[in-house]
MARLO-374585 format. One line per 3 residues: number of its first residue (from 1); for each residue z, y, x of C-alpha. Coordinates in steps of 0.5 Angstrom, whole numbers, plus 500, padded with zeros to 3 digits. Example, Ala and Ser with C-alpha at 12.3 -4.5 7.8 and 13.67 -1.06 7.14 Angstrom:
<recs>
1> 516 491 525 | 514 498 527
</recs>
This chain:
<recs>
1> 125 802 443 | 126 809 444 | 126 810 453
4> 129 815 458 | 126 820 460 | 125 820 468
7> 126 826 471 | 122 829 478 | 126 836 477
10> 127 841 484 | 134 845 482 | 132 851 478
13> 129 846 473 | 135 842 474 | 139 848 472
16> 134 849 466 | 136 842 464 | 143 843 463
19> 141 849 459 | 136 845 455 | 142 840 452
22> 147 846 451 | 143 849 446 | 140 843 443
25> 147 841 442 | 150 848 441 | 145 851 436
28> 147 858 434 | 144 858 427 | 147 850 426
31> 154 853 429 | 154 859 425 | 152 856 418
34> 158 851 419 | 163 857 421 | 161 859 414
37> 162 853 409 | 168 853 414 | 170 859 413
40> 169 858 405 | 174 853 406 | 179 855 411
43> 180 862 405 | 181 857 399 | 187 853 402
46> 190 860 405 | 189 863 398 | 191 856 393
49> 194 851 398 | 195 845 395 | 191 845 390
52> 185 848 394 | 186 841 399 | 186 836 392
55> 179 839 391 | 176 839 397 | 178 833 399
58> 176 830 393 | 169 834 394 | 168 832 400
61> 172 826 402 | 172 823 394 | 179 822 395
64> 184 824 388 | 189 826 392 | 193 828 386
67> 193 820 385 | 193 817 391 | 199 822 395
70> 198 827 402 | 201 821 405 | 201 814 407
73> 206 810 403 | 210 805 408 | 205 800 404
76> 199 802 407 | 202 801 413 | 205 794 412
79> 198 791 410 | 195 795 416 | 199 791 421
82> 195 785 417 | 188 788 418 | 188 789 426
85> 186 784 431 | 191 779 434 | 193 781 441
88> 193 789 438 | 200 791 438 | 200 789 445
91> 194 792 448 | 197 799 444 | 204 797 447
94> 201 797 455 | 195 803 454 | 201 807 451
97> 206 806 457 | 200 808 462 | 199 814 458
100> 205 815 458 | 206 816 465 | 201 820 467
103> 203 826 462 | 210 826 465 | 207 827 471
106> 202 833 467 | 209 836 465 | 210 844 468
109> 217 844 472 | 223 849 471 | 224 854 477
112> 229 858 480 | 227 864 486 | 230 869 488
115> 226 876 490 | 232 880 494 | 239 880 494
118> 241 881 486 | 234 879 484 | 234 872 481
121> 228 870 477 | 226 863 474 | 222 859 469
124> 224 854 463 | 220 850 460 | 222 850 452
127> 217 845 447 | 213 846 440 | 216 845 435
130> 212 842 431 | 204 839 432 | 199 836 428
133> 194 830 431 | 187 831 427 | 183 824 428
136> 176 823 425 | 175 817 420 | 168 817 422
139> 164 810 423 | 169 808 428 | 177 807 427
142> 180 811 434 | 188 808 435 | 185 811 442
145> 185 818 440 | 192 817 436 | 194 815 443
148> 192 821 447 | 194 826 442 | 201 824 440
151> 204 820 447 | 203 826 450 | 205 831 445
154> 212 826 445 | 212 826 453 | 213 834 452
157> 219 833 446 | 215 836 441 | 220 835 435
160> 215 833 429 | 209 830 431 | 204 829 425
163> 197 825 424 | 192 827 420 | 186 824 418
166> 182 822 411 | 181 816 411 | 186 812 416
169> 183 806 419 | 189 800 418 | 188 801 426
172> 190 809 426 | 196 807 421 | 199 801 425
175> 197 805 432 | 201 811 430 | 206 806 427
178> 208 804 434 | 209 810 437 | 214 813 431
181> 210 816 427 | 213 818 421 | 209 822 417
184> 200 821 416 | 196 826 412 | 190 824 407
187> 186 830 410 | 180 831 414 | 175 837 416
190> 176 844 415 | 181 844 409 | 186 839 414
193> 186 844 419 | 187 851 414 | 193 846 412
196> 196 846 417 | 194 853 421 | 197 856 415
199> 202 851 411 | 201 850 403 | 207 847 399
202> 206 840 401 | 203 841 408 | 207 845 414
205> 205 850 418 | 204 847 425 | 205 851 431
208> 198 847 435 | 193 842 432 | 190 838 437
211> 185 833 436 | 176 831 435 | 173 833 430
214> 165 834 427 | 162 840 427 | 166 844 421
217> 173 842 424 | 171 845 431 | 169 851 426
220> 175 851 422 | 179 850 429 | 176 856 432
223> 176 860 426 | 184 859 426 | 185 860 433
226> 188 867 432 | 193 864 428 | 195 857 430
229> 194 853 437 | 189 849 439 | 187 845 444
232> 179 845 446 | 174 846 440 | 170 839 442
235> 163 838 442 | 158 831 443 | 161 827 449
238> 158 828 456 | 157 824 462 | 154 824 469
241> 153 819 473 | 152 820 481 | 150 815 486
244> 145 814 492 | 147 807 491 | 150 802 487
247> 149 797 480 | 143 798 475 | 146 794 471
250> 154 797 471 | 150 804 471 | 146 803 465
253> 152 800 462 | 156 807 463 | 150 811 461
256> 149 806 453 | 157 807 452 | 156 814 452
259> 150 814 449 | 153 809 443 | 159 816 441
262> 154 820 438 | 146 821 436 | 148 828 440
265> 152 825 446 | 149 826 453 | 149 821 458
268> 146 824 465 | 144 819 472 | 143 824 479
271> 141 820 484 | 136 821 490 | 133 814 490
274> 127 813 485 | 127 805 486 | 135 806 483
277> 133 811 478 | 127 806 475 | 132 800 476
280> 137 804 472 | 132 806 467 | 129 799 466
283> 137 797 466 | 139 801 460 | 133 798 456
286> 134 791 457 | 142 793 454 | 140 797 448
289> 136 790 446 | 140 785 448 | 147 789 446
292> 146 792 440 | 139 788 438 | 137 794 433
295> 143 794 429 | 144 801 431 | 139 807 433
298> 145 812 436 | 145 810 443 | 137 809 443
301> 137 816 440 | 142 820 444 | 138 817 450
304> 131 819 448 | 134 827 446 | 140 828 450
307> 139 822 456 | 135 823 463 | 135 820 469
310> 134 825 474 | 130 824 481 | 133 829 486
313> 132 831 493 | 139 828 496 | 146 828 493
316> 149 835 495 | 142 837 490 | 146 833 484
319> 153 836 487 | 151 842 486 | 147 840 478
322> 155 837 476 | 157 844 478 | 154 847 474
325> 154 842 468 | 162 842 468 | 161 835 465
328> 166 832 461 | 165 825 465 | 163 825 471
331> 162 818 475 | 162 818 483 | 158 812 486
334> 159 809 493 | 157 815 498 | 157 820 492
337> 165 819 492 | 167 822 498 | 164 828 496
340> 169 829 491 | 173 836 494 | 166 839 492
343> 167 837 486 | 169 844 482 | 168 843 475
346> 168 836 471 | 173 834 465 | 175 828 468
349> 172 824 475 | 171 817 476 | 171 814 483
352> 167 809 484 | 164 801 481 | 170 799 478
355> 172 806 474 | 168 805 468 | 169 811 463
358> 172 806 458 | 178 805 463 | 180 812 462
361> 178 812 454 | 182 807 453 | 188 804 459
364> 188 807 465 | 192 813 463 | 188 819 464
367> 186 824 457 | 180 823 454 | 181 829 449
370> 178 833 455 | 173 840 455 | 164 839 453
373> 160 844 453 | 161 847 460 | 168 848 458
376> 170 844 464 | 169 850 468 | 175 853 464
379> 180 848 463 | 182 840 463 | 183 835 458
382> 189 835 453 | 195 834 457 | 203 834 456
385> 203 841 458 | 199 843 453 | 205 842 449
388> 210 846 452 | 211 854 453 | 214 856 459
391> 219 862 459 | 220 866 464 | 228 868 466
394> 231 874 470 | 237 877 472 | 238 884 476
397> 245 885 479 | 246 893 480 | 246 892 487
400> 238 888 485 | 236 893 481 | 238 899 485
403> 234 895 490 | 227 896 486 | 229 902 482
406> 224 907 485 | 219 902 486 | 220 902 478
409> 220 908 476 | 214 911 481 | 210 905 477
412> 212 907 470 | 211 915 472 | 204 913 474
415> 203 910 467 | 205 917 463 | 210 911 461
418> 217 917 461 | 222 912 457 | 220 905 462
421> 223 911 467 | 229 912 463 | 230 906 462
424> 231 904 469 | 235 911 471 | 241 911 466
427> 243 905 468 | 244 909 475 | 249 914 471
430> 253 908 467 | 254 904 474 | 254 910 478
433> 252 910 486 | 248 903 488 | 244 902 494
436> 238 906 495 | 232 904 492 | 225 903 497
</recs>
C-alpha cells in the first residue's frame, strides 16, 4: 500500500512543495497538447454544428446521437426515478433547500445614492438569460454538481437552465428533475462546450457555462472564455488540513475522501506535532485498507503523488503555507480555527471536528464548484452572483450637471478627448445658465 510521505520542511521548501504540485498537476506540455485536440474540436462545431457534435459524440463518447436524440426523453427520466436509492429524493430535496439558502444570501443588491444635489446614481441587478450546467459522466454520478450549479443559477433568475452531460447517470436525471430542469443534453467534452459557446441548429447559445470537467473541457472553456461566460477552469481538487491538535482517525478520514476524486487530487495535513503528524500517516493507511480493500488505487495513488504530511515549526508557519497555497478546501482544527482572520486565500474554509469537507460537498449549503490551482488568490467558489450582471444607473438634473461641469470638462481636455468636452458644454447653451461648476 502505497504511503504518505512525511514531510520535516522549513518554510522556503514549504513554498516549493506548492510549487512542485502546481506543476505536476498543471503540466505546460499536457496542458498545451489538450488546448490542441480542444481547439480542433471547438473549430469543427463552429464551422458544421450539429453535425460535427453527432461525429464527436460518437467518436469519443460511442453515442448515435442521430439514433438516440440530443435530449433525454421524458422515458429516460421515469425509469431513472427507479434506478436511485430509496430515501434519494428526499436527501435531493433538503440539500437543495440548504443551498438554496445560501445563494439568496450570495445575490449582489440593488442601490441607490446620491453624489450632490441633482446627481443620482444607483445599481440594478438584471439575470442571464440563458445558462448551460456541464456535469461529468465519469466514474462516479454527481447529482451534487446538478445541485451547486443549477439552484444557484434558479436563486439569480436565469430563465433557461440547461444540463449537459454525455452519459447522465439515473441519479443526475432524477436530480435535475427535481429542480425543474426542463431540458438535459446528451453532450460532454470540448464539443458540448463549443455548442453551447457558439450555438448549433439543435443546441442554443448560452450566455455562461458553468460546471467541472476533464482536461480537455477546462481546455475547451478557456478557449471560449472570449466568446461566452465561464466560471473557474477546475483543475484536480485540493485540501489542507491544519491542526496542533485533534482526531487521527477524523484527519485521515478528510484527507482519503479528498484522495478518493482523483489520481491527481492533493490532500495536504500542516501540523507542528510530529506525534499527530505519524498518528495522522498510520490513520490514512489503516483507512485505505479497511474501506477500499484494494477495490480501488486512486486515493492510494493520489496520496502517494499529490499527498504530504507536512511537520512545521508552529501554526503561524502552516498559516502562512495555506496562504500561499490558496487551497480549494482548507480545514482549521481546534487552536488553527482561531486563526482564521489570517486566512487570506482559500476557496472554502472548514472550522473545526465536526465540519468535514463532505458536509459542504453535499448539505451544508456552501458551493463546492469553487477555485484550484491557486485560483483562490483570485476568486471564490461558484455563487448565485455569478449569474447576474450588475448595471449601473444614473441621472443628472441641469443644476447636477452644472455642478460637475468643469470638472468634466478639465478631465476630458486632459485626455485630448475635444467631443466628451463638447458633449457636456452644449447642454449649457440648450439649458442656458445653471449654477456654477467646481
Amino acid at each position: 500500500m502505497s504511503k504518505l510521505d512525511l514531510n520535516t520542511l522549513d518554510l522556503p521548501e514549504l513554498k516549493q512543495l506548492q510549487k512542485d504540485v502546481a506543476k505536476a498537476i498543471d503540466n505546460f506540455e499536457s496542458r498545451k497538447k489538450a488546448e490542441a485536440v480542444a481547439r480542433r474540436i471547438l473549430n469543427d462545431v463552429r464551422r458544421d454544428g450539429d453535425r460535427a457534435l453527432q461525429r464527436w459524440t460518437l467518436q469519443l463518447d460511442k453515442i448515435d446521437l442521430a439514433r438516440e436524440g440530443f435530449t433525454v426523453k421524458r422515458r429516460e427520466i421515469v425509469k431513472a426515478y427507479r434506478q436511485v436509492p430509496e430515501g434519494f429524493a428526499d436527501a435531493v430535496q433538503t440539500s437543495a433547500r440548504n443551498i438554496r439558502n445560501a445563494a439568496r444570501e450570495q445575490l449582489p443588491r440593488a442601490w441607490q445614492i446620491s453624489n450632490g444635489a441633482g446627481i443620482e446614481i444607483s445599481q440594478i441587478v438584471r439575470p442571464l438569460d440563458r445558462v448551460a450546467c456541464y456535469v461529468p459522466g465519469g466514474r462516479f454520478p454527481l447529482p451534487s454538481t446538478v445541485l451547486m450549479s443549477v439552484i444557484p443559477a434558479q436563486v439569480a433568475g436565469v430563465e433557461e437552465i440547461f444540463i449537459t452531460s454525455p452519459r447522465p447517470a439515473p441519479a443526475v436525471l432524477a436530480t435535475a428533475d427535481i429542480l425543474g430542469v426542463k431540458k438535459i443534453f446528451r453532450l460532454g467534452g470540448a464539443q458540448a462546450i463549443g455548442a453551447f459557446a457558439y450555438g448549433t441548429d439543435r443546441v442554443p447559445r448560452a450566455d455562461k457555462i458553468v460546471g467541472p470537467g476533464n482536461r480537455y473541457v477546462a481546455a475547451a472553456k478557456r478557449l471560449v472564455a472570449g466568446d461566452c461566460g465561464i466560471d473557474l477552469v477546475a483543475g484536480p481538487s485540493e485540501l489542507m488540513v491544519v491542526a496542533s491538535e485533534g482526531n487521527a482517525e477524523w484527519i485521515a478520514s478528510d484527507l482519503v475522501a479528498q484522495a478518493e476524486h482523483d489520481p491527481d487530487a492533493v490532500a495536504i495535513f500542516l501540523t507542528p506535532s510530529r506525534k499527530l503528524a505519524l498518528e495522522v500517516q498510520g490513520a490514512v493507511e489503516k483507512i485505505l485498507e479497511e474501506v477500499f480493500a484494494g477495490e480501488t488505487d486512486v486515493p492510494a495513488k493520489a496520496l502517494s503523488g499529490h499527498g504530504a504530511v507536512v511537520v512545521t515549526k508552529n501554526l503561524d508557519e502552516a498559516i502562512e503555507l495555506v496562504n500561499a497555497f490558496a487551497p480549494e478546501h482548507l480545514t482549521l482544527l481546534n487552536g488553527a480555527s482561531r486563526m482564521l482572520d489570517r486566512v487570506r486565500s482559500a476557496g472554502s474554509i472548514f472550522l473545526g471536528e465536526t465540519s468535514p469537507v463532505a458536509a459542504g460537498d453535499y448539505a451544508s449549503g456552501t458551493n463546492h464548484i469553487l477555485p484550484t490551482a491557486g485560483a483562490a488568490r483570485l476568486r471564490g467558489g461558484l455563487s448565485a452572483a455569478d449569474f447576474v450582471k450588475t448595471i449601473s444607473v444614473q441621472e443628472l438634473t441641469p443644476q447636477g450637471l452644472g455642478r460637475i461641469r468643469k470638472t468634466i470638462t478639465t478631465l476630458a481636455r486632459t485626455e485630448g478627448l475635444k467631443a466628451h468636452a463638447y458633449s457636456i458644454e452644449t447642454r449649457f447653451k440648450v439649458h442656458g445658465s445653471t449654477p456654477k461648476g467646481r
